[in-house]
mmCIF file of the C-alpha atoms, coordinates in Angstrom:
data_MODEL
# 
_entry.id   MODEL 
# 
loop_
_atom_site.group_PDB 
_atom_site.id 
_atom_site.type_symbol 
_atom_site.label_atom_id 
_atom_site.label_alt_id 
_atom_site.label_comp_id 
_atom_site.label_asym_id 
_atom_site.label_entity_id 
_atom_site.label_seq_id 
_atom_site.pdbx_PDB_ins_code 
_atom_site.Cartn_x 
_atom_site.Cartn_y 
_atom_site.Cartn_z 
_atom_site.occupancy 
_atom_site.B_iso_or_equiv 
_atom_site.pdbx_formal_charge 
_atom_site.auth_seq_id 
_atom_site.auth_comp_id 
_atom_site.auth_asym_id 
_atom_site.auth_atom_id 
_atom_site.pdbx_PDB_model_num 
ATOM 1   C CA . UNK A 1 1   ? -84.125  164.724 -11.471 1.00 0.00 ? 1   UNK A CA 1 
ATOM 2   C CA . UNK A 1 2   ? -84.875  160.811 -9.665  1.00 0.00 ? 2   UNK A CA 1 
ATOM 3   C CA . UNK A 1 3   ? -88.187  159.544 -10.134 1.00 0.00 ? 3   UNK A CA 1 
ATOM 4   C CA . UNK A 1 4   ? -88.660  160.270 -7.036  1.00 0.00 ? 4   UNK A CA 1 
ATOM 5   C CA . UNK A 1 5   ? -87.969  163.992 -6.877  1.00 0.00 ? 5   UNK A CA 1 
ATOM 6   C CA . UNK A 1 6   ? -90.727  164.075 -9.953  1.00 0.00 ? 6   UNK A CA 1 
ATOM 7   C CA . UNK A 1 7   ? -93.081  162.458 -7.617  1.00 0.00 ? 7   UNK A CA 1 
ATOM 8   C CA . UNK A 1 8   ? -92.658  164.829 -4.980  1.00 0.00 ? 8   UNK A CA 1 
ATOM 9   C CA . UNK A 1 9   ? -92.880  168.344 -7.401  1.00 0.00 ? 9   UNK A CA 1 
ATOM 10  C CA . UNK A 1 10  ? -95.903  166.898 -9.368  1.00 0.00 ? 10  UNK A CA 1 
ATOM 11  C CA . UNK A 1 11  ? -99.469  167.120 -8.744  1.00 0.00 ? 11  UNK A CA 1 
ATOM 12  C CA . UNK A 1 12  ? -100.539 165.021 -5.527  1.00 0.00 ? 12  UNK A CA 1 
ATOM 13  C CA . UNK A 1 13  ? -101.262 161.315 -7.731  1.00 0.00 ? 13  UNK A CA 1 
ATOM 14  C CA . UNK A 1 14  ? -103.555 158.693 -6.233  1.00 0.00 ? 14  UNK A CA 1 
ATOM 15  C CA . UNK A 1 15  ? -101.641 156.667 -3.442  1.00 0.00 ? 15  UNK A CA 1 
ATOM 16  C CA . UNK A 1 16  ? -100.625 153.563 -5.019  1.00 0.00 ? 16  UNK A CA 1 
ATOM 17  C CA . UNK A 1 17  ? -98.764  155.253 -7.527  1.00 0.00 ? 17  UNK A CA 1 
ATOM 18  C CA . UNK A 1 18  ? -97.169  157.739 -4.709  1.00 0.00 ? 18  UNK A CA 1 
ATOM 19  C CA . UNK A 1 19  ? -95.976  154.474 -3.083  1.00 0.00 ? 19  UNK A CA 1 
ATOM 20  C CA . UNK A 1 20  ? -94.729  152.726 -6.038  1.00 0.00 ? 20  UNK A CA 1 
ATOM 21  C CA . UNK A 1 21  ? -92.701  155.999 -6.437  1.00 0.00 ? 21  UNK A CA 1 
ATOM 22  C CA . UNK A 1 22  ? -91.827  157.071 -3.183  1.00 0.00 ? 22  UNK A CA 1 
ATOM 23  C CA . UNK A 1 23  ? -90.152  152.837 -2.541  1.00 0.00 ? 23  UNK A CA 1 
ATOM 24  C CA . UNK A 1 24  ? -87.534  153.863 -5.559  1.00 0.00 ? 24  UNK A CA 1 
ATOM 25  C CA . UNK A 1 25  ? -85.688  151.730 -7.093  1.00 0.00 ? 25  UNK A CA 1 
ATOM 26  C CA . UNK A 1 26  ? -82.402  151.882 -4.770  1.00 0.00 ? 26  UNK A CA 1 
ATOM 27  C CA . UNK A 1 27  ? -84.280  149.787 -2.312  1.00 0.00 ? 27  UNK A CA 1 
ATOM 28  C CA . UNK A 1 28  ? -86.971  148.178 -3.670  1.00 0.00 ? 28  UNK A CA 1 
ATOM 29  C CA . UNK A 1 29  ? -87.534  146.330 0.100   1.00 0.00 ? 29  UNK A CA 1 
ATOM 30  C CA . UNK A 1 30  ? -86.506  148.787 2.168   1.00 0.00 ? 30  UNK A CA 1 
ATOM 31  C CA . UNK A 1 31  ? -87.478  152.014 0.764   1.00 0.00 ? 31  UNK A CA 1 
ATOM 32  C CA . UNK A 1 32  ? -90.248  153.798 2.987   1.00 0.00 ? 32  UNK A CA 1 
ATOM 33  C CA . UNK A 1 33  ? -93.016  152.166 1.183   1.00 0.00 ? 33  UNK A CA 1 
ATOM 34  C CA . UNK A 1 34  ? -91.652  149.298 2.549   1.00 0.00 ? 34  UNK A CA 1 
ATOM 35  C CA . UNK A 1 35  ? -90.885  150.924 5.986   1.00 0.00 ? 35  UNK A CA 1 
ATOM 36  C CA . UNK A 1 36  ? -94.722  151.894 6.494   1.00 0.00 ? 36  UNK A CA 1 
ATOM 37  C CA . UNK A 1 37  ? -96.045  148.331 5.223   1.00 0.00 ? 37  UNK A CA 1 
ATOM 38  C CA . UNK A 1 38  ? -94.109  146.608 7.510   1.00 0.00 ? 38  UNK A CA 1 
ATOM 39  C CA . UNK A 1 39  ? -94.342  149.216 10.469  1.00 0.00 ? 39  UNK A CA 1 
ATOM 40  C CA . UNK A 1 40  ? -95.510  146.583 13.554  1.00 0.00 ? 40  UNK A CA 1 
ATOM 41  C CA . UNK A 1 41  ? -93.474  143.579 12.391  1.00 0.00 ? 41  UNK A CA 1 
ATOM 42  C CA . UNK A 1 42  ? -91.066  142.490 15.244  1.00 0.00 ? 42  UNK A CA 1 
ATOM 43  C CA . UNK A 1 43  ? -88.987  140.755 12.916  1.00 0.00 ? 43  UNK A CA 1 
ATOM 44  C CA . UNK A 1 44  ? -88.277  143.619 10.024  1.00 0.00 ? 44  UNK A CA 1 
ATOM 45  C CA . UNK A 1 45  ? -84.741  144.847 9.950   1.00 0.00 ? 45  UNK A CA 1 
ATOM 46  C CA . UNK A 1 46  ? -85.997  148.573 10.998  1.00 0.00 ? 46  UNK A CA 1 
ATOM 47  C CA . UNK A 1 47  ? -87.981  147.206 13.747  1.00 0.00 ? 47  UNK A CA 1 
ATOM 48  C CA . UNK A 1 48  ? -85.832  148.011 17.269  1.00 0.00 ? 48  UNK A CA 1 
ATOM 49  C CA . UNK A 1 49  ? -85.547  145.131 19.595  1.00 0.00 ? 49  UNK A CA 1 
ATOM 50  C CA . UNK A 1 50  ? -87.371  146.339 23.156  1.00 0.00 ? 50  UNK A CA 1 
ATOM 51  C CA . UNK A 1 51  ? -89.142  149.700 21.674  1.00 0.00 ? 51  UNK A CA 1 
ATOM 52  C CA . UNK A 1 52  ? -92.491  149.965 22.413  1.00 0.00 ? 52  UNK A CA 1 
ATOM 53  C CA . UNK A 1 53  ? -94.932  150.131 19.246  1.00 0.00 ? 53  UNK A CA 1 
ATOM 54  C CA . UNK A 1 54  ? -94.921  153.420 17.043  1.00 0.00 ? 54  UNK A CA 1 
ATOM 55  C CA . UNK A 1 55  ? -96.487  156.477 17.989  1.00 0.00 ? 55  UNK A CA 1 
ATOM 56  C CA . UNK A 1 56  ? -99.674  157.556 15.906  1.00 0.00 ? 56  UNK A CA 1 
ATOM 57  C CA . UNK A 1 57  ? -98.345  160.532 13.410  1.00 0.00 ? 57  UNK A CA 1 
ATOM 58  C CA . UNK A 1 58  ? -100.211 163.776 12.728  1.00 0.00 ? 58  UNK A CA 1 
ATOM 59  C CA . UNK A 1 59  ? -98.464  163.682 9.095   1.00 0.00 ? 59  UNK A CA 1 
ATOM 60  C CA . UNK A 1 60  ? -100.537 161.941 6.574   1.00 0.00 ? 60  UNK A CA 1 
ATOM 61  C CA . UNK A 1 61  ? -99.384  159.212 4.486   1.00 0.00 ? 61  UNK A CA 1 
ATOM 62  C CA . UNK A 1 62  ? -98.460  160.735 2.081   1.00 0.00 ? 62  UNK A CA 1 
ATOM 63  C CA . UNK A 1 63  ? -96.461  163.595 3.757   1.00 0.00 ? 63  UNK A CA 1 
ATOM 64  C CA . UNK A 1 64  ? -94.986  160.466 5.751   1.00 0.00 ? 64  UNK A CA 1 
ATOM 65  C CA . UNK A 1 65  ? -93.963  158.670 2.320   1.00 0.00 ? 65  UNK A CA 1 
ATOM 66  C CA . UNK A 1 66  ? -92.582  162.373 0.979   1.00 0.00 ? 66  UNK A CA 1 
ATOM 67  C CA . UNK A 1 67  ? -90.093  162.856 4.155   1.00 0.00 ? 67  UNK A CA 1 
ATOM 68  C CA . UNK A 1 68  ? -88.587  159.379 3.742   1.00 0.00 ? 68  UNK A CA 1 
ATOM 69  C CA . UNK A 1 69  ? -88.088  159.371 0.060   1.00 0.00 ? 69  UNK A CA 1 
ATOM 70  C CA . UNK A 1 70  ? -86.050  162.439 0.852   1.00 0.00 ? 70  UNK A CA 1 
ATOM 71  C CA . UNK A 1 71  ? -84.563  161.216 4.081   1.00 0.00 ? 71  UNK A CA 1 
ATOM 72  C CA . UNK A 1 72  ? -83.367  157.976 2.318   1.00 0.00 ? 72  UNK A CA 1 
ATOM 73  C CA . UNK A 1 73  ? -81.720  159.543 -0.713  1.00 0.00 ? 73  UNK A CA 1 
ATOM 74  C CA . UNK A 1 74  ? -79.694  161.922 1.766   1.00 0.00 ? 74  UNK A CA 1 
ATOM 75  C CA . UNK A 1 75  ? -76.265  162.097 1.710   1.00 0.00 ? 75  UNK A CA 1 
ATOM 76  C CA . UNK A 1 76  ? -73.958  160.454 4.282   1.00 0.00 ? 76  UNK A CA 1 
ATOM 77  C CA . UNK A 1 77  ? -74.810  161.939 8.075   1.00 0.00 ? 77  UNK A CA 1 
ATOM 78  C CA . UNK A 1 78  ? -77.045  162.169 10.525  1.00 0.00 ? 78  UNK A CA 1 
ATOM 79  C CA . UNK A 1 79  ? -80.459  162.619 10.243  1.00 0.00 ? 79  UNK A CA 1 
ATOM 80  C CA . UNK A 1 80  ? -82.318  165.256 12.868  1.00 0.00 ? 80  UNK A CA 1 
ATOM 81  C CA . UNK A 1 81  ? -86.312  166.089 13.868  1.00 0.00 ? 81  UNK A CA 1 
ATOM 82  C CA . UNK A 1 82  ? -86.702  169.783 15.379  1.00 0.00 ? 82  UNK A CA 1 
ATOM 83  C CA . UNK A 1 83  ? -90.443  169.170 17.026  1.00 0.00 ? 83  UNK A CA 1 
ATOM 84  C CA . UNK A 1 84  ? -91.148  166.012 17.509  1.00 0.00 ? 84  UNK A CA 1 
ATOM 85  C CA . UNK A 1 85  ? -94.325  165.729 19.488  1.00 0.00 ? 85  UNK A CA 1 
ATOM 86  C CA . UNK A 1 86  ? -95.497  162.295 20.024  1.00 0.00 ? 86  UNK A CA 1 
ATOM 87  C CA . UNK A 1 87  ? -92.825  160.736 17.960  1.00 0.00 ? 87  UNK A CA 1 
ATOM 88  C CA . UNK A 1 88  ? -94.912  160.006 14.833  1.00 0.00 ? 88  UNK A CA 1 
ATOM 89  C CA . UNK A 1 89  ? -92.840  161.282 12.273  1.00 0.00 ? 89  UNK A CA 1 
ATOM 90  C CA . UNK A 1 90  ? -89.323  160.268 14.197  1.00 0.00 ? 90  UNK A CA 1 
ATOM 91  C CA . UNK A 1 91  ? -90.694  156.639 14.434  1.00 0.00 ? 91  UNK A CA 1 
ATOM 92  C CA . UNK A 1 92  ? -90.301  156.373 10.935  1.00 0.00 ? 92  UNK A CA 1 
ATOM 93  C CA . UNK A 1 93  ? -87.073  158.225 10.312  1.00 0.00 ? 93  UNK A CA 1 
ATOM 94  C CA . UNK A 1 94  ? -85.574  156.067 12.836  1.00 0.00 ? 94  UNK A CA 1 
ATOM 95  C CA . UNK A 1 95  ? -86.470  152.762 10.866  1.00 0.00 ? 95  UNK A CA 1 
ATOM 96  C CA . UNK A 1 96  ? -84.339  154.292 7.692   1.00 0.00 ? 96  UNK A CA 1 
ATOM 97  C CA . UNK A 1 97  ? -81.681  155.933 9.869   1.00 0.00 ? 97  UNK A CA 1 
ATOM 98  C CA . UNK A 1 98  ? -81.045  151.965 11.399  1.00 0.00 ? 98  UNK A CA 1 
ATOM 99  C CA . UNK A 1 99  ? -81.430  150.790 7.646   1.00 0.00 ? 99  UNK A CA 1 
ATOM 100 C CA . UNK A 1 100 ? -78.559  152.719 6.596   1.00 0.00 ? 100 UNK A CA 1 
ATOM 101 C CA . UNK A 1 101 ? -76.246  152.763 10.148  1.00 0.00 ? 101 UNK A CA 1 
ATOM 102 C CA . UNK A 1 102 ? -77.105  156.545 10.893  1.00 0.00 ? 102 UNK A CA 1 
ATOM 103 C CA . UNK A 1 103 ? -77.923  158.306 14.298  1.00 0.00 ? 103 UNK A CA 1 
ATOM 104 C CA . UNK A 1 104 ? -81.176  160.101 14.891  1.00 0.00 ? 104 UNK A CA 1 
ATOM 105 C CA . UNK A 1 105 ? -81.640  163.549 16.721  1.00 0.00 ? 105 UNK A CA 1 
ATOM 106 C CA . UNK A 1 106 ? -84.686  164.433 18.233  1.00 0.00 ? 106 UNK A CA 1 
ATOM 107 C CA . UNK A 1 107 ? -85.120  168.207 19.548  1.00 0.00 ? 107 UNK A CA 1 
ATOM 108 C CA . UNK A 1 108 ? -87.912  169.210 21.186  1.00 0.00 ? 108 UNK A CA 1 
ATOM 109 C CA . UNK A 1 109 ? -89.111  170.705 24.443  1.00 0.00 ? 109 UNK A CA 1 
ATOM 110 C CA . UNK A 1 110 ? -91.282  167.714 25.381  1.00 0.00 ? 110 UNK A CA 1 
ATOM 111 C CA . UNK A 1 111 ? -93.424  170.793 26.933  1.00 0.00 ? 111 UNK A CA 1 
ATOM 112 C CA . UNK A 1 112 ? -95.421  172.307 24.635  1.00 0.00 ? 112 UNK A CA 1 
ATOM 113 C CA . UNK A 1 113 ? -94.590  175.116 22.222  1.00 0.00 ? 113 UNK A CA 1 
ATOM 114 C CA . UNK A 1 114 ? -92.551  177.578 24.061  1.00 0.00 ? 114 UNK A CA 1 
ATOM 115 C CA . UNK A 1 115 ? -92.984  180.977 22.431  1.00 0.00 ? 115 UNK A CA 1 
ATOM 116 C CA . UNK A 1 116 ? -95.668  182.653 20.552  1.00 0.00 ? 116 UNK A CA 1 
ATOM 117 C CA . UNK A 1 117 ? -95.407  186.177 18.201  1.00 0.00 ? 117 UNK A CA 1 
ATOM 118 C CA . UNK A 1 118 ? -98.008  187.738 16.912  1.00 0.00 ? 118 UNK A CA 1 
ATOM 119 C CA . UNK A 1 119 ? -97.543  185.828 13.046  1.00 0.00 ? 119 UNK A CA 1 
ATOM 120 C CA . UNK A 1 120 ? -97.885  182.423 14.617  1.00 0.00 ? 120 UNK A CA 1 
ATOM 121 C CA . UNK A 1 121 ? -100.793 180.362 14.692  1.00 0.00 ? 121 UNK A CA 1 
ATOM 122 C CA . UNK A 1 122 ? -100.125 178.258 17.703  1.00 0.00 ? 122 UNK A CA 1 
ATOM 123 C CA . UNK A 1 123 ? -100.602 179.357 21.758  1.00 0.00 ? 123 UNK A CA 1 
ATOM 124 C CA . UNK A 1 124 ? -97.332  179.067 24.212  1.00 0.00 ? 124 UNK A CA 1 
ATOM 125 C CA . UNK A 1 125 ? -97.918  175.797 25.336  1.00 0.00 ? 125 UNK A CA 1 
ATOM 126 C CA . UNK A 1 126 ? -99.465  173.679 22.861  1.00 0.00 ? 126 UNK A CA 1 
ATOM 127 C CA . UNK A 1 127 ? -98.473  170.283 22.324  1.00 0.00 ? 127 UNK A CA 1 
ATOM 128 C CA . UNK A 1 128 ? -97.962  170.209 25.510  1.00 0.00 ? 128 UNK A CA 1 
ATOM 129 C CA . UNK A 1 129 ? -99.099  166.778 25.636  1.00 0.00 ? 129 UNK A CA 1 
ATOM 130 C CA . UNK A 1 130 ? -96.106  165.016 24.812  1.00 0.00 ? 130 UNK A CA 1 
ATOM 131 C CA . UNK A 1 131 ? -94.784  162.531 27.356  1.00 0.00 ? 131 UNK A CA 1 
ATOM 132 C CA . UNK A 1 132 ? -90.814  162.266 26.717  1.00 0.00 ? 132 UNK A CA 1 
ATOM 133 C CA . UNK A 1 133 ? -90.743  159.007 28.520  1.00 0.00 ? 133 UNK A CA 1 
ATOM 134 C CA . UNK A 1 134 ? -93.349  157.673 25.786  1.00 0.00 ? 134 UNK A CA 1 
ATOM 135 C CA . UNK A 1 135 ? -91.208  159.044 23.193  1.00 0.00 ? 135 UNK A CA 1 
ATOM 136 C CA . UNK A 1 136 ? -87.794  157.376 24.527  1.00 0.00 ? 136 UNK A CA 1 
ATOM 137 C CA . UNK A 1 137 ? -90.337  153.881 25.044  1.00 0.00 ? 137 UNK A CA 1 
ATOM 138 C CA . UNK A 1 138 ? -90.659  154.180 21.585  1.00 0.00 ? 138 UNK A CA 1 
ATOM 139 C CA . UNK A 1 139 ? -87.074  155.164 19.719  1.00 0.00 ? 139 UNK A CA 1 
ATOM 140 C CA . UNK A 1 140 ? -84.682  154.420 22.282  1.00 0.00 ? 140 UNK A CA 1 
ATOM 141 C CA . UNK A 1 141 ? -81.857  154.435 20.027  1.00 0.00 ? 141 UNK A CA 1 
ATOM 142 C CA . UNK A 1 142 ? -82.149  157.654 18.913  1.00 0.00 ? 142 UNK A CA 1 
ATOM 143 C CA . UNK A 1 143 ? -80.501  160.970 21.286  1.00 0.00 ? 143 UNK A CA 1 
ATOM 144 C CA . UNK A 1 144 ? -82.756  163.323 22.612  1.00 0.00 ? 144 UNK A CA 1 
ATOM 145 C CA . UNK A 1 145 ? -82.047  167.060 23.632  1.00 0.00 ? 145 UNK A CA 1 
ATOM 146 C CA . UNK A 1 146 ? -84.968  168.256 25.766  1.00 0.00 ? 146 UNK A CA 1 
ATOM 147 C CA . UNK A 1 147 ? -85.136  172.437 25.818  1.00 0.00 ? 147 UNK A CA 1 
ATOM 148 C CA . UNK A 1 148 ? -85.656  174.979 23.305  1.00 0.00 ? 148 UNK A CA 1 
ATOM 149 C CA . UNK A 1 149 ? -83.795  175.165 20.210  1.00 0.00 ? 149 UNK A CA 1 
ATOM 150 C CA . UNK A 1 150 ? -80.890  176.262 18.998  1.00 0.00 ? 150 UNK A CA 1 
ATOM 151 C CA . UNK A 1 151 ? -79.937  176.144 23.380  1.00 0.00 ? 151 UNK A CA 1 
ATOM 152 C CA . UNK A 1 152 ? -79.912  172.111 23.180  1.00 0.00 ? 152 UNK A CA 1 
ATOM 153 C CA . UNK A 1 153 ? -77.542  172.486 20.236  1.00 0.00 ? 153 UNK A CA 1 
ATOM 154 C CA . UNK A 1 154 ? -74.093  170.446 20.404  1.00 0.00 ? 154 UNK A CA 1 
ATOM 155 C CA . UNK A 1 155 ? -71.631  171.910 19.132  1.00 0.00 ? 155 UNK A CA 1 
ATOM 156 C CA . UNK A 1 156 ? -70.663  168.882 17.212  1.00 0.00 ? 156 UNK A CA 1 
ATOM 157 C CA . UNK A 1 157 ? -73.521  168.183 15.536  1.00 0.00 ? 157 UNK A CA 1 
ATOM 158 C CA . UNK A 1 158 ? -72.259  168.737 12.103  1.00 0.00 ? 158 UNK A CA 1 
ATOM 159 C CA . UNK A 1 159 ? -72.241  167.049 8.640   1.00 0.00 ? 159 UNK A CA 1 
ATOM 160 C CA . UNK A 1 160 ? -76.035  166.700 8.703   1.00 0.00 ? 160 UNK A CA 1 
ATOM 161 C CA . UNK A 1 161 ? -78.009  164.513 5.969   1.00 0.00 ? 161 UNK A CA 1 
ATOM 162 C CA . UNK A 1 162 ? -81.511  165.531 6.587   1.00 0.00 ? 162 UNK A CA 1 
ATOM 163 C CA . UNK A 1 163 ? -83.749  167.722 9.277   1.00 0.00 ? 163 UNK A CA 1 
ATOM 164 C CA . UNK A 1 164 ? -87.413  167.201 9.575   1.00 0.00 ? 164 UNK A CA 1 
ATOM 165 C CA . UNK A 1 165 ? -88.187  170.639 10.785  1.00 0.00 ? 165 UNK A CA 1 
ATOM 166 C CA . UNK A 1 166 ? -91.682  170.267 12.279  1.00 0.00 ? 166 UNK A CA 1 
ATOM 167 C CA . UNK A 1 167 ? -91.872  173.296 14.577  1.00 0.00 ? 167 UNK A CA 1 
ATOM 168 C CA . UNK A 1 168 ? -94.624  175.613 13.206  1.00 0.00 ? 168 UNK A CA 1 
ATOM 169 C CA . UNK A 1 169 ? -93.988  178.891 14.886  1.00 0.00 ? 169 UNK A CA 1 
ATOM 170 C CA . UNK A 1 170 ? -91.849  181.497 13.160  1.00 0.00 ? 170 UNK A CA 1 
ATOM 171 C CA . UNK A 1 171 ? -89.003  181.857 16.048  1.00 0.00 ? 171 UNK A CA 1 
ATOM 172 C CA . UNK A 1 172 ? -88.290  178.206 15.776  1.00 0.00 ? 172 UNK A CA 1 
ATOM 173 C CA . UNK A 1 173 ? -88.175  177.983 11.803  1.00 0.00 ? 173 UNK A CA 1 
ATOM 174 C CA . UNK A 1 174 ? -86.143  181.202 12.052  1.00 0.00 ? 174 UNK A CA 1 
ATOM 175 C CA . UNK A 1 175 ? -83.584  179.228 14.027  1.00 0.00 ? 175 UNK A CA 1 
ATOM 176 C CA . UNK A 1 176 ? -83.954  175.958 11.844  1.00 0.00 ? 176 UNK A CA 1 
ATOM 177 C CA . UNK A 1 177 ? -82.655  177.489 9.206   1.00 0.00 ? 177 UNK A CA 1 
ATOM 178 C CA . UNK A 1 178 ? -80.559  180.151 10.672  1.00 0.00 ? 178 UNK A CA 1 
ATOM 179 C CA . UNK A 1 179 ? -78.428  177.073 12.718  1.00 0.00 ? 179 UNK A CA 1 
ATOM 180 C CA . UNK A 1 180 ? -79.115  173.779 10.721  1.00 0.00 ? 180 UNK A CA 1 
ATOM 181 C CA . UNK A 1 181 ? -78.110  175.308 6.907   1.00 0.00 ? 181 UNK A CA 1 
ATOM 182 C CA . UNK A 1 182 ? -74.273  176.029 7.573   1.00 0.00 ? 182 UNK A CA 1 
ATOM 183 C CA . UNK A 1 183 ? -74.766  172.130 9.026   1.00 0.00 ? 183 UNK A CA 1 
ATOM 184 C CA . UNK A 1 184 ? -75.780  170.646 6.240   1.00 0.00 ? 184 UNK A CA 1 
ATOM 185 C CA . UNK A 1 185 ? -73.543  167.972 4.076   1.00 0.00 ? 185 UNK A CA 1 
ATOM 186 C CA . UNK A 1 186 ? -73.550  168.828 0.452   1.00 0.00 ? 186 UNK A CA 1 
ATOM 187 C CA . UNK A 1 187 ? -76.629  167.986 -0.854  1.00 0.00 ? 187 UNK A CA 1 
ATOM 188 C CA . UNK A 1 188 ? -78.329  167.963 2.815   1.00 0.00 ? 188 UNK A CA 1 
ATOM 189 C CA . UNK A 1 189 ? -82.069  168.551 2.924   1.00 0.00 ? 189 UNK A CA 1 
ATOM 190 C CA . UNK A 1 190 ? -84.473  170.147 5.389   1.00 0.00 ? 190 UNK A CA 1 
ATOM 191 C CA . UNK A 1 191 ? -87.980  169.099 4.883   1.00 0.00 ? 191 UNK A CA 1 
ATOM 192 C CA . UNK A 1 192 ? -89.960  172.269 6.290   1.00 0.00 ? 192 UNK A CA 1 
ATOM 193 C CA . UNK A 1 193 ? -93.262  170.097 7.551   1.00 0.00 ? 193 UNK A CA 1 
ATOM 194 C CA . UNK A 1 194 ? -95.640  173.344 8.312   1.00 0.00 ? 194 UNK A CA 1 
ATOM 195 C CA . UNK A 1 195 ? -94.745  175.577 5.230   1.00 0.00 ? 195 UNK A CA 1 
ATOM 196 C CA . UNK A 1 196 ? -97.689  176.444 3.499   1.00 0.00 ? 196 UNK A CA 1 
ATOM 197 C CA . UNK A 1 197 ? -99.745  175.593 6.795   1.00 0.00 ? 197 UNK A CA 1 
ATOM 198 C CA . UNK A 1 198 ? -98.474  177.931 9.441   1.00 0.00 ? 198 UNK A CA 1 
ATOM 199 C CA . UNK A 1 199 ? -97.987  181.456 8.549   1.00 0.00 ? 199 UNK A CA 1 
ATOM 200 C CA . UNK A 1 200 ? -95.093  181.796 11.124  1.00 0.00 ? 200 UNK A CA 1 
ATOM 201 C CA . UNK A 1 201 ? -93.432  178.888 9.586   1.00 0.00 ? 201 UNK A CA 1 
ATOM 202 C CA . UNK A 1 202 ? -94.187  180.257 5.559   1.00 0.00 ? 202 UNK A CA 1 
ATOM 203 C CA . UNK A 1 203 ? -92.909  183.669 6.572   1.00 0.00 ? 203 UNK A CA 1 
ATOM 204 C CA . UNK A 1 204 ? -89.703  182.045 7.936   1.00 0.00 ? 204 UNK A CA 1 
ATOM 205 C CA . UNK A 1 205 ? -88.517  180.067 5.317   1.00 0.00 ? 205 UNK A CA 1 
ATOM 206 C CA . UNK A 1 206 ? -89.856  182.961 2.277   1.00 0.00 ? 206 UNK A CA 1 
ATOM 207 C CA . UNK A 1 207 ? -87.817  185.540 3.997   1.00 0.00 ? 207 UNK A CA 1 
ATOM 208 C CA . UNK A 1 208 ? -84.237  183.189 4.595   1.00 0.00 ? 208 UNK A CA 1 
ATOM 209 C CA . UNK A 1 209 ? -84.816  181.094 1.438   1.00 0.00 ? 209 UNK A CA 1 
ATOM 210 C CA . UNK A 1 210 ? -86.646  182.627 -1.195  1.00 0.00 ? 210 UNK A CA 1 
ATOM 211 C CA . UNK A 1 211 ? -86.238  181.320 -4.816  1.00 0.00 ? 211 UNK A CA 1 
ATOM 212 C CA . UNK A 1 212 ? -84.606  177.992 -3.033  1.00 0.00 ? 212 UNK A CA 1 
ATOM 213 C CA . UNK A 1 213 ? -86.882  175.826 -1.856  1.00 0.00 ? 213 UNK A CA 1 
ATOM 214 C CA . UNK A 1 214 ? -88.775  173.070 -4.071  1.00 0.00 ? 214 UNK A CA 1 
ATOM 215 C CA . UNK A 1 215 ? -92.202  172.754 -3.109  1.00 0.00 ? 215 UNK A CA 1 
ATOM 216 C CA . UNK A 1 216 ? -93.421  168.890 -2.885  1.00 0.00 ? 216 UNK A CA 1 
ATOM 217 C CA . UNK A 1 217 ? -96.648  167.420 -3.605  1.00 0.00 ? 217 UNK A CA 1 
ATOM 218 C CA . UNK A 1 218 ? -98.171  167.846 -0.205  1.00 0.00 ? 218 UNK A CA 1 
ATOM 219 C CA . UNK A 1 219 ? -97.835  171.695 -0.131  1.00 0.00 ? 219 UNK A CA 1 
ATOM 220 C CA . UNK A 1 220 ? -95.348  171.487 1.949   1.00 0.00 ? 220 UNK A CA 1 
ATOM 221 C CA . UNK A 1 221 ? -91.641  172.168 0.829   1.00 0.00 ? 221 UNK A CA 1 
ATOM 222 C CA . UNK A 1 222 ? -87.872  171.502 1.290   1.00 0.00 ? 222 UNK A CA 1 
ATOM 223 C CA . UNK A 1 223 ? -84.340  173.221 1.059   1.00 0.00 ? 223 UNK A CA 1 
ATOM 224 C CA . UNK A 1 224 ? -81.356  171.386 -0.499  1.00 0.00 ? 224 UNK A CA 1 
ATOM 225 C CA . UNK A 1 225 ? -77.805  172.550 -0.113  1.00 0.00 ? 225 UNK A CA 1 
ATOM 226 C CA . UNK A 1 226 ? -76.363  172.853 -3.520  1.00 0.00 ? 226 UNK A CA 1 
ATOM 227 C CA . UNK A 1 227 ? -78.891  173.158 -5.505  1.00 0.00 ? 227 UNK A CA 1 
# 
């Protein structure tokens, strides 16, 4: 286990030392520490030339500095975001994917949330707030497939390092994991952002993944293939 998978399984620490830990030592000036402190400087390497300035993110900091300790350890691939809102979370895995020459991509209906069962704690429509064009202003490097998933799938889509699955409702966990694991490199991870929060979400991943997921510090928890 890294130092940074301990951080993530322990008890939630004060933030400095979550920071110290979650920067690593592979990258000790790029690791998402790093990426968060230097968030609106023109000039950093992760900053994209002509992109408007980042979205605010409904994740905390921590959570934040949790997904890209895991994002940057990934294996070789691209990384992908299944609900992206406002772009909070994707602003930030877009600085590491142009650290290390990967492609980000973003899935989301740009519409709201477009199915609700009876488990889920979310109305049809929420987040329906999103602007797409806002989201584009802000990672324009990164390719977007507007619908519901798994319809705005590509076929070729394969080889995947790391999904941020941020999608709350049971349906669209269900198809997360049903459509994203037999994607995954060896040694792929899918953060699951609303386990633990949403019961639609919780009842998802317990009934595909039970006895394989690691929980993280934040509640939250994630899958790896391989492990």
């Amino acid at each position: 286990m890294t130092a940074t998978e301990a951080a993530l399984l322990e008890p939630s620490p004060p933030v400095p030392p979550v920071l110290a830990a979650a920067a690593g030592p592979r990258r000790p000036r790029n690791g998402p520490a790093r990426v968060i402190a230097d968030l609106d400087k023109p000039n950093a390497p992760h900053f994209c030339a002509g992109a408007a300035m980042r979205p605010d993110s409904v994740l905390t900091v921590n959570q934040l500095l949790l997904m890209l300790a895991l994002a940057e350890q990934a294996p070789e691939g691209p990384f992908v975001e299944v609900g992206v809102y406002k772009g909070g979370s994707a602003w930030h895995l877009a600085a590491i994917a142009r650290l290390q020459g990967r492609t980000l991509h973003l899935f989301d209906t740009f519409a709201g949330i477009p199915y609700h069962d009876e488990i889920d704690n979310h109305p049809t429509g929420d987040f329906g707030d999103a602007s797409l064009g806002d989201v584009r202003a802000a990672i324009p490097d990164a390719r977007f497939h507007v619908g519901v998933f798994p319809d705005t799938l590509p076929p070729d889509l394969t080889g995947v390092a790391f999904v941020h699955a941020d999608c709350d409702q049971y349906r669209s966990v269900e198809a997360v994991i049903e459509h994203l694991v037999p994607r995954l490199a060896g040694g792929g991870v899918i953060v699951f952002d609303d386990y633990g929060c949403t019961r639609g979400a919780t009842r998802a991943v317990d009934e595909a993944l039970a006895g394989q997921i690691h929980m993280m510090n934040s509640g939250r928890c994630y899958y790896r293939r391989g492990d």
